[in-house]
C-alpha positions as CSV (number, residue, x, y, z in Angstrom):
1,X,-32.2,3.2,-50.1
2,X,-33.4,6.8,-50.4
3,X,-31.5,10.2,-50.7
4,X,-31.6,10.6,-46.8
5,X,-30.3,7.5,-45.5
6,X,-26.8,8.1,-46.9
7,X,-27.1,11.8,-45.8
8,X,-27.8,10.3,-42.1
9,X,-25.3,8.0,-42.0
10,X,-22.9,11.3,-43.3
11,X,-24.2,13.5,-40.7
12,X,-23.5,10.8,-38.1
13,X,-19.8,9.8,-39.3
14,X,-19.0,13.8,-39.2
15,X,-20.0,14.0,-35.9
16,X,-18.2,11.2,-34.8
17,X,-15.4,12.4,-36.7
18,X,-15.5,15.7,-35.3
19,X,-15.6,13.5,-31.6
20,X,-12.6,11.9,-32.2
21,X,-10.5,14.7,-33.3
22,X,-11.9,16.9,-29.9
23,X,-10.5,13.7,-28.5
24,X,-7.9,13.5,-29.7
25,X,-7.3,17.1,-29.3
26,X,-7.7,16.5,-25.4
27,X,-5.4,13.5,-25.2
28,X,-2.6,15.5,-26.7
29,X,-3.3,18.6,-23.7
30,X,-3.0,16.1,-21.7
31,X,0.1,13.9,-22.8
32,X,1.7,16.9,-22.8
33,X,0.7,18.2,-19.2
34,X,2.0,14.7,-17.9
35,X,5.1,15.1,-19.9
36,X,5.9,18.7,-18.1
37,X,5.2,17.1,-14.8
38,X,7.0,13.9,-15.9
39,X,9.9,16.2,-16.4
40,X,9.6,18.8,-12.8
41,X,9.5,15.1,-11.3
42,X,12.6,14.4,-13.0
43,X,14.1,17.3,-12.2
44,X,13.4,17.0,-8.8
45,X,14.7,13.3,-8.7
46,X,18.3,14.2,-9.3
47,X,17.9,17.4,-7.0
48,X,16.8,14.8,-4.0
49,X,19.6,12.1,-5.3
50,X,22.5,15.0,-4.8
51,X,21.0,15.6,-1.9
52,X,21.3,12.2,-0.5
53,X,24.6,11.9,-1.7
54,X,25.8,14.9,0.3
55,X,24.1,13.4,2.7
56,X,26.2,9.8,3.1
57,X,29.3,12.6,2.2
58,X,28.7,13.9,5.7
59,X,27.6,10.8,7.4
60,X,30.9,9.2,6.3
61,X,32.8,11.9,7.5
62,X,31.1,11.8,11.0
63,X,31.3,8.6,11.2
64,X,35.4,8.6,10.2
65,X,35.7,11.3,12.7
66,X,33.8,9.4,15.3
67,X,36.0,6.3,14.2
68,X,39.1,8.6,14.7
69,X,37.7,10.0,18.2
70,X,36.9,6.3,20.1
71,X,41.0,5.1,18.6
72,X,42.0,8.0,20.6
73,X,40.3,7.6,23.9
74,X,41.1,4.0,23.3
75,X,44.4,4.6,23.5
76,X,44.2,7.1,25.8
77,X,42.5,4.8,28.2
78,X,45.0,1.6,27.4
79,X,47.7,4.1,28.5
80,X,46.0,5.0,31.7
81,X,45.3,1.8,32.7
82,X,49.3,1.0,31.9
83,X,50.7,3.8,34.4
């Protein structure tokens, strides 16, 4: 085993050394890029699910109202057909 084997096999290790840390380097960008979006998405969940809430708020009411409307003519009719 001569002087420039071992040097070889340092050269190599530093350059897969310095791979792994421009690796790593990139798989931190992006963990944290998917974190921001993980959080707008988040965000935007609980905007869409007060949404939808307000949402079966006035579909309920509608549909009392509605409810409310046909008792009336209902009635209304029942006491036309009684006269």
């Amino acid at each position: 085993m001569g002087y420039k084997e071992p040097m070889d096999i340092l050269a190599r290790l530093e350059v897969e050394v310095r791979a792994l840390v421009d690796s790593n380097r990139d798989l931190r960008d992006r963990l944290e890029r998917v974190e921001a979006e993980c959080a707008a998405l988040e965000v935007e969940n609980q905007t869409m699910r007060h949404a939808l809430a307000a949402e079966k708020a006035v579909r309920e009411q509608a549909l009392a109202r509605l409810d409310a409307l046909t008792g009336r003519l209902e009635g209304h009719l029942g006491a036309e057909r009684l006269s």
